[in-house]
C-alpha atoms as an extended CHARMM CRD file, in Angstrom:
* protein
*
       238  EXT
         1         1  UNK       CA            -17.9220000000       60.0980000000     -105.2290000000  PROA      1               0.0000000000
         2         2  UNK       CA            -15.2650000000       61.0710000000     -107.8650000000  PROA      2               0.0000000000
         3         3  UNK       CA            -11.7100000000       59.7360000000     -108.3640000000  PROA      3               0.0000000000
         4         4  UNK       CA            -11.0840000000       62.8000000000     -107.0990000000  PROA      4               0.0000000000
         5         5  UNK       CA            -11.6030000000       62.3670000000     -104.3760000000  PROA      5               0.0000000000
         6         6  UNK       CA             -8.3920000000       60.4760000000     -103.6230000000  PROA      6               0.0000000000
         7         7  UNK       CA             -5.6250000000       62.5690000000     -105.0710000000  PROA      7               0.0000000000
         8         8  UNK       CA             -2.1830000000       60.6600000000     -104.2510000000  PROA      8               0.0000000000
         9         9  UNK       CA             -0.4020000000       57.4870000000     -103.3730000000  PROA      9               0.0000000000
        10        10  UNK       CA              2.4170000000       56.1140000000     -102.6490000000  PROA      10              0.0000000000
        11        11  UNK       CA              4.3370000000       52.8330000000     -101.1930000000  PROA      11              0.0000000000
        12        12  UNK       CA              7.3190000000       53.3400000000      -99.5020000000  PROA      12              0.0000000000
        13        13  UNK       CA             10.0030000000       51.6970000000      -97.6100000000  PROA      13              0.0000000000
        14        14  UNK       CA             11.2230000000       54.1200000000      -94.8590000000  PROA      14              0.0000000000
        15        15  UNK       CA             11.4250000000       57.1760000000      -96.2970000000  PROA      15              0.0000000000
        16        16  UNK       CA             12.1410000000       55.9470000000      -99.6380000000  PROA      16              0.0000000000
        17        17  UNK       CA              9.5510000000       56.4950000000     -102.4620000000  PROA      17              0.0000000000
        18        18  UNK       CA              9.0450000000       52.7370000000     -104.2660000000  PROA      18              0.0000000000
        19        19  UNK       CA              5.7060000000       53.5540000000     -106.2940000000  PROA      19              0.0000000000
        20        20  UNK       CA              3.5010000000       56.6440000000     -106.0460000000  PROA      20              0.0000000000
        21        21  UNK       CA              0.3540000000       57.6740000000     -108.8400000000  PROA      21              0.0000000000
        22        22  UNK       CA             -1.4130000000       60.9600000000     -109.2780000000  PROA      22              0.0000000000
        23        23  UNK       CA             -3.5290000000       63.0570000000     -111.7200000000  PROA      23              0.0000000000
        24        24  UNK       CA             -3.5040000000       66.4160000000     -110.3690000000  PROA      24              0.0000000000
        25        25  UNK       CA             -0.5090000000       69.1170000000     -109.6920000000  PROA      25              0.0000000000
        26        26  UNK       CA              0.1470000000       70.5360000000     -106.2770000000  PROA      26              0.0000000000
        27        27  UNK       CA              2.6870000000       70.4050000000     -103.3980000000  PROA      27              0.0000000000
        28        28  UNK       CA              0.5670000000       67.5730000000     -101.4320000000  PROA      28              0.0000000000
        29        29  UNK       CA              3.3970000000       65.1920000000     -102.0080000000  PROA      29              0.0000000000
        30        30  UNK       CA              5.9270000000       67.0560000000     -100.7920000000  PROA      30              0.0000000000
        31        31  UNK       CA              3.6750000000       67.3730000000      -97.5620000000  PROA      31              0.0000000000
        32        32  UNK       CA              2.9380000000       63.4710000000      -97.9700000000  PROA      32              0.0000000000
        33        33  UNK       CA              6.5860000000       63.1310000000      -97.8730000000  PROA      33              0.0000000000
        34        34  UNK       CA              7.2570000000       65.3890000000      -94.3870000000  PROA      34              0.0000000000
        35        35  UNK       CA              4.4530000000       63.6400000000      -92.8500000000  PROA      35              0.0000000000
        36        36  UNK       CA              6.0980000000       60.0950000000      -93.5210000000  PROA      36              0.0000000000
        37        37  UNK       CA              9.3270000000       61.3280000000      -91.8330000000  PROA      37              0.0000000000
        38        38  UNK       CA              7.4280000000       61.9280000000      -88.7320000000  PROA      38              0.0000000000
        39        39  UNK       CA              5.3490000000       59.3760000000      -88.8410000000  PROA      39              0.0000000000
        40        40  UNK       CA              4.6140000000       58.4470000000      -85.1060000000  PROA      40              0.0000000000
        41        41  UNK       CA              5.9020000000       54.5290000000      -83.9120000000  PROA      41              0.0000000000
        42        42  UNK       CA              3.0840000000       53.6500000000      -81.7140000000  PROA      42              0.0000000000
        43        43  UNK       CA              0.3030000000       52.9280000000      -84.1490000000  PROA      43              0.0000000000
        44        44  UNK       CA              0.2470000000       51.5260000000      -87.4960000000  PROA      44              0.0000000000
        45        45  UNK       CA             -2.5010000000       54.1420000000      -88.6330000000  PROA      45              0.0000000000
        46        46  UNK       CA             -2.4780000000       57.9990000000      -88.9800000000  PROA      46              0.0000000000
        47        47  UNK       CA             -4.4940000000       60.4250000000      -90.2410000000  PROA      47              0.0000000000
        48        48  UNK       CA             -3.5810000000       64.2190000000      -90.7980000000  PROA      48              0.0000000000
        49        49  UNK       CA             -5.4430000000       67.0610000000      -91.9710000000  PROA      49              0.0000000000
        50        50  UNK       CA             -4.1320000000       69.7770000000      -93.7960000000  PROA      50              0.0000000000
        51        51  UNK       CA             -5.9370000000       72.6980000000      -96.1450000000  PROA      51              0.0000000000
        52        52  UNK       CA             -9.0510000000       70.8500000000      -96.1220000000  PROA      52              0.0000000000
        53        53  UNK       CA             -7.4490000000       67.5200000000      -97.3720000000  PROA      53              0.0000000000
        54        54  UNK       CA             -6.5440000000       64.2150000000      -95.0200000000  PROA      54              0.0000000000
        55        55  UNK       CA             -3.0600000000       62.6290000000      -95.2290000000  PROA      55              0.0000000000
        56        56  UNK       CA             -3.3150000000       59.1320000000      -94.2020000000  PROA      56              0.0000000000
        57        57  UNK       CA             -0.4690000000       56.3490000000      -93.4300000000  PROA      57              0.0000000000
        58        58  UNK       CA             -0.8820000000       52.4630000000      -92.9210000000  PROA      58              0.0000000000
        59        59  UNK       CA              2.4580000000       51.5370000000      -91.4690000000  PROA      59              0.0000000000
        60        60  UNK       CA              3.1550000000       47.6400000000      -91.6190000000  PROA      60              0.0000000000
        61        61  UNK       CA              6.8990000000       46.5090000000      -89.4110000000  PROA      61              0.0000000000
        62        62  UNK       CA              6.3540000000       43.2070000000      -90.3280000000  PROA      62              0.0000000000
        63        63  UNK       CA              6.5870000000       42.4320000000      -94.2420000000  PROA      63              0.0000000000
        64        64  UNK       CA             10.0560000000       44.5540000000      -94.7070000000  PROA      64              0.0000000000
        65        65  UNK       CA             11.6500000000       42.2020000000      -91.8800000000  PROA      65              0.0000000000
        66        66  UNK       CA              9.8840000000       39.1230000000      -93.0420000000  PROA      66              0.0000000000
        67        67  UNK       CA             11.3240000000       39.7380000000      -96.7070000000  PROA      67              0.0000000000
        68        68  UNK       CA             14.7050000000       40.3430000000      -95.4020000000  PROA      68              0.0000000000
        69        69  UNK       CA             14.4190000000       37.1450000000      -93.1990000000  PROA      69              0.0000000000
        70        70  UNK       CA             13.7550000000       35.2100000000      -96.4350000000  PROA      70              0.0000000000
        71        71  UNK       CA             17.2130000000       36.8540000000      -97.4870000000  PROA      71              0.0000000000
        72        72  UNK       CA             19.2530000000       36.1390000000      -94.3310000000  PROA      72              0.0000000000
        73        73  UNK       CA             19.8030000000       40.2250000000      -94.4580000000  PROA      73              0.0000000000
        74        74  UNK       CA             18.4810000000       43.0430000000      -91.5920000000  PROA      74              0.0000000000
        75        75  UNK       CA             21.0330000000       45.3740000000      -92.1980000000  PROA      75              0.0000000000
        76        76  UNK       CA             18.5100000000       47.3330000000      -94.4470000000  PROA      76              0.0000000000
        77        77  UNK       CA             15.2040000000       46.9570000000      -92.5270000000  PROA      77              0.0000000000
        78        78  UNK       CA             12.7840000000       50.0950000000      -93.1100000000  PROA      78              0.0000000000
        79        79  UNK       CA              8.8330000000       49.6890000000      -92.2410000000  PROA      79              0.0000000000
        80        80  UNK       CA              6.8810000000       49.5990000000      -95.1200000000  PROA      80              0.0000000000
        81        81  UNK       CA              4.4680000000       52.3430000000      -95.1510000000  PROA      81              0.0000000000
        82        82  UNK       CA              1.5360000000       53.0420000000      -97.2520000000  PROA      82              0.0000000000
        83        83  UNK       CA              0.1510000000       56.8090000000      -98.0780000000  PROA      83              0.0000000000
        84        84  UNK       CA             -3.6760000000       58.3470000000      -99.9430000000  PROA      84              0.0000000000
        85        85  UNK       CA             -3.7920000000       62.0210000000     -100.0000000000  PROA      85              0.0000000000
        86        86  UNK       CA             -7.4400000000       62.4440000000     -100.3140000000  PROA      86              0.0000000000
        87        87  UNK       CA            -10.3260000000       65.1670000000     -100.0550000000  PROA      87              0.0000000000
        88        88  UNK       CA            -11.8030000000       65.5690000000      -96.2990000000  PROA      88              0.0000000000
        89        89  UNK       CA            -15.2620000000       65.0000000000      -98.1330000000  PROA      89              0.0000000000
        90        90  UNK       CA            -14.2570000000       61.5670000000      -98.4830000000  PROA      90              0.0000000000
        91        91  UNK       CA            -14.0820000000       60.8880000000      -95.2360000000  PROA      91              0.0000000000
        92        92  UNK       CA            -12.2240000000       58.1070000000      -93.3680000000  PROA      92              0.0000000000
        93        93  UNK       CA            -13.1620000000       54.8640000000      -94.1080000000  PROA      93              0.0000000000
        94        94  UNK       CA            -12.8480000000       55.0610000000      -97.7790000000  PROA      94              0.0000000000
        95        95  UNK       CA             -9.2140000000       56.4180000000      -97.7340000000  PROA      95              0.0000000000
        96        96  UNK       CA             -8.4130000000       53.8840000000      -95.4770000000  PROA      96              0.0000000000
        97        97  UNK       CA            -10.1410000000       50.7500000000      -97.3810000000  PROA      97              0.0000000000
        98        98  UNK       CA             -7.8690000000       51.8240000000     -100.3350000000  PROA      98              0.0000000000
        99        99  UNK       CA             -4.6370000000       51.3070000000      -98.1060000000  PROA      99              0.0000000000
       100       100  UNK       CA             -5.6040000000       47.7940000000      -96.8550000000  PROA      100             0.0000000000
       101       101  UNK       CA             -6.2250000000       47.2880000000     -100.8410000000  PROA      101             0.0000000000
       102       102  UNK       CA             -2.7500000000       48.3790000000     -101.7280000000  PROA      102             0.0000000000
       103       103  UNK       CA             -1.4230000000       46.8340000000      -98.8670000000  PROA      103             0.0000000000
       104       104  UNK       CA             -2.7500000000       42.9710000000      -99.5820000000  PROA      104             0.0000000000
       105       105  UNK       CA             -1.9790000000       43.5630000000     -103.2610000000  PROA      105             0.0000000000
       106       106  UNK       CA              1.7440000000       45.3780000000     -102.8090000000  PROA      106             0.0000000000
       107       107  UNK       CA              2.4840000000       42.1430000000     -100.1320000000  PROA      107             0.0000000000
       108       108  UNK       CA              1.0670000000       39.2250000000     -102.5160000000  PROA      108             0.0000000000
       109       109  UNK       CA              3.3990000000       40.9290000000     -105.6250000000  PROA      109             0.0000000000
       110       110  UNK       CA              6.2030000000       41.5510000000     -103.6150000000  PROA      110             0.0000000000
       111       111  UNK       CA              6.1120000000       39.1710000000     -100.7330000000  PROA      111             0.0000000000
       112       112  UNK       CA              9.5850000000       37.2680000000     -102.0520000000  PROA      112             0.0000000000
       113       113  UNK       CA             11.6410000000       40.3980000000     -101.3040000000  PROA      113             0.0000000000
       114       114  UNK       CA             11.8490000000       42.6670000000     -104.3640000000  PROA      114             0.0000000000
       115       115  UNK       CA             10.4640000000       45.4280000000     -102.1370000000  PROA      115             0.0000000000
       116       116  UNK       CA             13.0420000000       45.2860000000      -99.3920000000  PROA      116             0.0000000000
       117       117  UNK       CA             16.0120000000       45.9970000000     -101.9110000000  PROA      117             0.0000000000
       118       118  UNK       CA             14.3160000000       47.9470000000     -104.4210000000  PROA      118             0.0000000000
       119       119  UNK       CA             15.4790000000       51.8610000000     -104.8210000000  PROA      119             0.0000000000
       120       120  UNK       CA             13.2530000000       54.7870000000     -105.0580000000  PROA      120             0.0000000000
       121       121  UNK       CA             10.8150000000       55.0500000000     -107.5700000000  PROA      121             0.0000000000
       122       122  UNK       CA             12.2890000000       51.3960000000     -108.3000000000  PROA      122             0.0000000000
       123       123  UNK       CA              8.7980000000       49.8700000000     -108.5950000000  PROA      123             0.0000000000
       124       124  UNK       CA              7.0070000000       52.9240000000     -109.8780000000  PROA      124             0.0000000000
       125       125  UNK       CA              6.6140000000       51.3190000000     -113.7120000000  PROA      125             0.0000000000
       126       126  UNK       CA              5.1150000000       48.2830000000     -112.3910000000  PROA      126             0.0000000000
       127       127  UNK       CA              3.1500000000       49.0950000000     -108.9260000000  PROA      127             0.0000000000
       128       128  UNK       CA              1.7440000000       52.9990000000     -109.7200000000  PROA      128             0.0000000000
       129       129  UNK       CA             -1.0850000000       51.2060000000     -112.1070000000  PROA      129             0.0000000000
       130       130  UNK       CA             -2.1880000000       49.1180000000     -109.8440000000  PROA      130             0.0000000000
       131       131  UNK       CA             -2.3800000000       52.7090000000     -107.0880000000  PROA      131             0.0000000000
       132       132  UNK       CA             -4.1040000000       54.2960000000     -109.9550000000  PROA      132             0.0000000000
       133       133  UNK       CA             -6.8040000000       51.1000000000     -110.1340000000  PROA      133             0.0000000000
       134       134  UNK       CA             -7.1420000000       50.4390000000     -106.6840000000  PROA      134             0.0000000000
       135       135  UNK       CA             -8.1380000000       54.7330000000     -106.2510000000  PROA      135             0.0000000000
       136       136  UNK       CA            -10.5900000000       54.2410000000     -109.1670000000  PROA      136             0.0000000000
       137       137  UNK       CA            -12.1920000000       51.2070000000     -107.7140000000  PROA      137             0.0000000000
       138       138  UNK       CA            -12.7030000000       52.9000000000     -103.6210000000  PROA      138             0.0000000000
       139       139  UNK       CA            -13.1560000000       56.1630000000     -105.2780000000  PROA      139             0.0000000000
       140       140  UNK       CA            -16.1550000000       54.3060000000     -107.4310000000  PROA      140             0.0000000000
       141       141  UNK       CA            -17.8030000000       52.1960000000     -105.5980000000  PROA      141             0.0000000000
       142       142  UNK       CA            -17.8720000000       54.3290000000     -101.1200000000  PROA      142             0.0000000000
       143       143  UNK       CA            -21.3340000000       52.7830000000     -100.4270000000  PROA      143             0.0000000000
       144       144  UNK       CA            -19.4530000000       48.8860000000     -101.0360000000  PROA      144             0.0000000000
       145       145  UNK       CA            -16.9720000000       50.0190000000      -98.9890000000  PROA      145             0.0000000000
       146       146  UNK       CA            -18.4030000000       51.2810000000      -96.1590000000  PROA      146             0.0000000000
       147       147  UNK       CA            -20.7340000000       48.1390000000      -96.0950000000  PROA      147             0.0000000000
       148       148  UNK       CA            -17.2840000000       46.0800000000      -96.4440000000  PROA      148             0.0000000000
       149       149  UNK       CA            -16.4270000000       47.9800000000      -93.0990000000  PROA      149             0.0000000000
       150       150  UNK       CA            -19.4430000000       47.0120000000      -91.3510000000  PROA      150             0.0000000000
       151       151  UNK       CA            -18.7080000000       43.6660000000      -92.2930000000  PROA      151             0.0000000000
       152       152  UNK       CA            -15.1340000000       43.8810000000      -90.7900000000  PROA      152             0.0000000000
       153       153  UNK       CA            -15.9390000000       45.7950000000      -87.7800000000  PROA      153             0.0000000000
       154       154  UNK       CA            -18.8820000000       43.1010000000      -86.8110000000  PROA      154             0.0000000000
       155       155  UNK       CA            -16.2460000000       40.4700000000      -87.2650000000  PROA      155             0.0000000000
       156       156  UNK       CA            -13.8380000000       42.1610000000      -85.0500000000  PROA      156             0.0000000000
       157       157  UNK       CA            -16.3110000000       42.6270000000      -82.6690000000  PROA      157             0.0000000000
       158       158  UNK       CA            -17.1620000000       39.2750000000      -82.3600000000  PROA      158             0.0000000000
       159       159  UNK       CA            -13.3500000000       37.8180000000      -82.7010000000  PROA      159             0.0000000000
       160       160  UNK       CA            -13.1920000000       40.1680000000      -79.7290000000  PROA      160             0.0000000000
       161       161  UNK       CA            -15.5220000000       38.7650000000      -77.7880000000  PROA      161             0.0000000000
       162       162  UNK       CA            -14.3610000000       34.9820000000      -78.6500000000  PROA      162             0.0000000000
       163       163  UNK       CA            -10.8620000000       35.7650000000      -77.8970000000  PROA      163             0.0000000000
       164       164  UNK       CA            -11.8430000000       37.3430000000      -74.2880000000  PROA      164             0.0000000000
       165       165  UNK       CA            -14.1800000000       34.1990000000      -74.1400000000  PROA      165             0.0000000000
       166       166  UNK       CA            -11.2680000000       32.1060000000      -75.0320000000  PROA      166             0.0000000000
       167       167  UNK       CA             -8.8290000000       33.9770000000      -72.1630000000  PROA      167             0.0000000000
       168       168  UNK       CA            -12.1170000000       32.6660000000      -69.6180000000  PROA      168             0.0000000000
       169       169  UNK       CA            -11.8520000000       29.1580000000      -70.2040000000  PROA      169             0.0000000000
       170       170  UNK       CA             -8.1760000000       29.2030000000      -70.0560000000  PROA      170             0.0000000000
       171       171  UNK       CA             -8.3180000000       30.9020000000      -67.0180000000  PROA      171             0.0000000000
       172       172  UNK       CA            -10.6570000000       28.6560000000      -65.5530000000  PROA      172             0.0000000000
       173       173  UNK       CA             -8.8480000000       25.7060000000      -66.5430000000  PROA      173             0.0000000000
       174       174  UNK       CA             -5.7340000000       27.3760000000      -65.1610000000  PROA      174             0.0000000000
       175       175  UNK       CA             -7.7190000000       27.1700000000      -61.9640000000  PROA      175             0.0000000000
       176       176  UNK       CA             -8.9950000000       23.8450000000      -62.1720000000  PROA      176             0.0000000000
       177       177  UNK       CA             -5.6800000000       22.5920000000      -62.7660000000  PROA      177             0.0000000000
       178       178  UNK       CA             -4.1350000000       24.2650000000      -59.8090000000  PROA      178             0.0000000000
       179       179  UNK       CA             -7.3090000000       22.8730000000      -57.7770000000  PROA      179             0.0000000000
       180       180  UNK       CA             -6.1730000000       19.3170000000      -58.8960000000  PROA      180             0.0000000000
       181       181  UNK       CA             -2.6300000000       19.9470000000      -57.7270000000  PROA      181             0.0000000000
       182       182  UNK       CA             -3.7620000000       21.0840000000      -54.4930000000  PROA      182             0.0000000000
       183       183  UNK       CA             -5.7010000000       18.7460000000      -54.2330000000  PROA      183             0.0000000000
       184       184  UNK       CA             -3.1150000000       15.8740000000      -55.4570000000  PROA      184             0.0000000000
       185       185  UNK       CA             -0.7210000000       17.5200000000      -53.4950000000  PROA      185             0.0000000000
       186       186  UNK       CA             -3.0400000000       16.8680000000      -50.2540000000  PROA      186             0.0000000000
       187       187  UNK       CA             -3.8990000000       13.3260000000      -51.3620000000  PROA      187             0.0000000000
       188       188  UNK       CA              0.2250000000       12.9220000000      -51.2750000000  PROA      188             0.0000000000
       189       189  UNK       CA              0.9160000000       14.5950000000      -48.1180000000  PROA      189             0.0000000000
       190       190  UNK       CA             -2.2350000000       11.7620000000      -46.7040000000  PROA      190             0.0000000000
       191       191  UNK       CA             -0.3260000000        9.2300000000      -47.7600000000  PROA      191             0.0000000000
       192       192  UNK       CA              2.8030000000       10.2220000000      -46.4100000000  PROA      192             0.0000000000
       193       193  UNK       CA              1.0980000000       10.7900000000      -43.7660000000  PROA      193             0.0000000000
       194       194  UNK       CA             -0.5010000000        7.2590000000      -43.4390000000  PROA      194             0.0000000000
       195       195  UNK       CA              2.6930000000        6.2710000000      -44.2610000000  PROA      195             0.0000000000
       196       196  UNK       CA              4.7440000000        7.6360000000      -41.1970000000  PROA      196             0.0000000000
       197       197  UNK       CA              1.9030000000        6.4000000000      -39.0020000000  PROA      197             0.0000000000
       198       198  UNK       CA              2.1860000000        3.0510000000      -39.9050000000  PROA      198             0.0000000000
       199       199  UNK       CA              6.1720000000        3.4880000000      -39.3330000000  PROA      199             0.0000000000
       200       200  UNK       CA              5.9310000000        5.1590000000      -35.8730000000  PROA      200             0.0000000000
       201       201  UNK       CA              3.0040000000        2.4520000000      -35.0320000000  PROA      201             0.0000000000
       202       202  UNK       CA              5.3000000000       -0.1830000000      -36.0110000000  PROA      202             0.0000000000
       203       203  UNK       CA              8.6240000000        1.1040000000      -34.6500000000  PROA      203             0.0000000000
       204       204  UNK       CA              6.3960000000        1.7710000000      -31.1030000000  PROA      204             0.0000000000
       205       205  UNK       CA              5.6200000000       -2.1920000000      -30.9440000000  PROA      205             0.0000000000
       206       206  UNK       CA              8.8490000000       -3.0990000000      -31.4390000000  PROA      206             0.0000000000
       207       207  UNK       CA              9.8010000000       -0.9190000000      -28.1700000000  PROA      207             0.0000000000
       208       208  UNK       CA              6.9280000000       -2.5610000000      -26.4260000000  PROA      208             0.0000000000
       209       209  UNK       CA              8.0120000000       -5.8350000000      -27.8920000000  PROA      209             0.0000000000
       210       210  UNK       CA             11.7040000000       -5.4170000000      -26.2760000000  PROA      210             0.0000000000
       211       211  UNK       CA             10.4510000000       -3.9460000000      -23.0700000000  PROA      211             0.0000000000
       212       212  UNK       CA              8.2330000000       -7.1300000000      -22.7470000000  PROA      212             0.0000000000
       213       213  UNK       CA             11.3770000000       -9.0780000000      -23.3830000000  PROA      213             0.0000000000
       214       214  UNK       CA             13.5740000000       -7.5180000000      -21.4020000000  PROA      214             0.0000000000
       215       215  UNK       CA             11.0320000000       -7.5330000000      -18.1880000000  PROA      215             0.0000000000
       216       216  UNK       CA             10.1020000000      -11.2150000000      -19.2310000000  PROA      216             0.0000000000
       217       217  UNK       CA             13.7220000000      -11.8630000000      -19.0380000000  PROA      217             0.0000000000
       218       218  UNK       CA             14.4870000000      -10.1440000000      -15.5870000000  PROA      218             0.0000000000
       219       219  UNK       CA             11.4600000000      -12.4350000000      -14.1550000000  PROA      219             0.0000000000
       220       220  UNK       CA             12.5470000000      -15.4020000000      -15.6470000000  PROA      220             0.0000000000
       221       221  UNK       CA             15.9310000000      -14.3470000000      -14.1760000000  PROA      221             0.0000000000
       222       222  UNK       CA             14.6000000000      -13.6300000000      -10.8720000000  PROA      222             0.0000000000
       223       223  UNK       CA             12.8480000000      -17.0820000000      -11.0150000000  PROA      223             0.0000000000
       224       224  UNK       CA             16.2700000000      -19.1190000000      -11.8170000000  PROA      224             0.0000000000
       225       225  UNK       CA             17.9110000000      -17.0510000000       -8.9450000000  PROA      225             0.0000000000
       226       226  UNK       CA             14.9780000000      -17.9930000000       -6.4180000000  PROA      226             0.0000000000
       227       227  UNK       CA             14.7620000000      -21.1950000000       -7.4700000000  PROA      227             0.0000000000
       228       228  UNK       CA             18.6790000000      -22.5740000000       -7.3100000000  PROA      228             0.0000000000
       229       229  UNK       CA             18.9760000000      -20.4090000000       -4.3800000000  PROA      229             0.0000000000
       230       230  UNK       CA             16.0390000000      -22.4250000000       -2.8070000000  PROA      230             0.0000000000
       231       231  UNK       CA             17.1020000000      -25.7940000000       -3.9630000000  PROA      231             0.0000000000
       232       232  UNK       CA             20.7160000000      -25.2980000000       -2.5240000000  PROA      232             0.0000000000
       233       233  UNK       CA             19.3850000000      -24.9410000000        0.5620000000  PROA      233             0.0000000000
       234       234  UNK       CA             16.7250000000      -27.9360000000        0.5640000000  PROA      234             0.0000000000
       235       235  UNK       CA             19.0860000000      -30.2460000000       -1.5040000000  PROA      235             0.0000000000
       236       236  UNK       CA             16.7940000000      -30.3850000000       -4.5060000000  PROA      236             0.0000000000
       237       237  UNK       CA             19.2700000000      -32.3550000000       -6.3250000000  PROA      237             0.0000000000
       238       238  UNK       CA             18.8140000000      -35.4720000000       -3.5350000000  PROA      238             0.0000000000
């Protein structure tokens, strides 16, 4: 594969132009440029095709507002978006290995902020050598890179599956726990239960207790009555 196979870059913030790199003449960055301003917001990747040649966009919303964070400033927060005009004989995968490449090194140089208050073409001198190294590296060495996609693909794969493996357990556990709650919550209501019994058990003797009193006390009533009425009569006190 030849370099040229990847035609232009750029880095931008919004829709203004920090770094760009080319070798050849033609009006694909003007096109690069009306693409950007319609650049889609539900997906961070885009691919157009256009006169036998493929546009494509990484978007990332999060390292603009992170930098601007760092500065205690959101009043100027643009998406940082990353453009490769390249041949359609290139493909996919190598166009888009060259953004992720731009991407890591364009974040790890300007991850302190420079990028969010930068003005067009502002980091062309230092940043559109490093475009021009990172096309001549994908552009040399497709067969790496599609192997390096492989690679990443597998991995996602299997992240996949240990993240939905993950959201199992934690769903079971999420059940077991609201087992043990039921089940706590039925060992509570037993004791309250137990509990009441032994109140209504004890408050029930105590009602038998005073109705035994109370008829023991009418007998032993009855008996006095009997027995001084009796002893008037027979003059038990003689």
């Amino acid at each position: 594969m030849t370099q040229k196979s990847l035609i232009y870059a750029f880095v931008s913030r919004g829709t203004a132009i920090l770094a760009e790199y080319t070798e050849f003449s033609g009006n694909f960055n003007s096109i690069a440029f009306q693409c950007l301003q319609k650049l889609p917001a539900t997906n961070n990747k885009f691919t157009y095709n256009c006169d036998g040649h493929t546009f494509n966009y990484l978007v990332d919303n999060g390292f603009m507002l992170d930098a601007l964070m760092l500065k205690n400033d959101l009043s100027v927060f643009d998406v940082a978006a990353y453009c490769v005009v390249a041949d359609e004989s290139a493909g996919r995968q190598v166009p888009m290995a060259f953004l992720e490449r731009v991407k890591d090194d364009f974040v790890l140089k300007y991850g302190g902020g420079k990028a969010a208050t930068a003005q067009a073409n502002g980091l062309n001198k230092e940043f559109g050598p490093k475009l021009k190294e990172h096309m001549q590296y994908c552009a040399d060495h497709p067969e790496e890179i599609s192997k390096l996609a492989k690679v990443k693909a597998q991995v996602s794969e299997v992240k996949g599956v240990m993240m939905e493996n993950i959201e199992k357990v934690l769903d079971r556990g999420e059940k077991i726990e609201l087992l043990v709650d039921k089940t706590e919550n039925l060992h509570s209501q037993a004791q309250d239960f137990r509990s009441q019994g032994t109140q209504i058990r004890r408050k029930m003797w105590l009602q038998n207790m005073k109705v035994k009193l109370i008829v023991l006390g009418i007998l032993i009533a009855l008996i006095l009555i009997i027995v001084l009425s009796v002893c008037k009569g027979f003059n038990c006190g003689k």
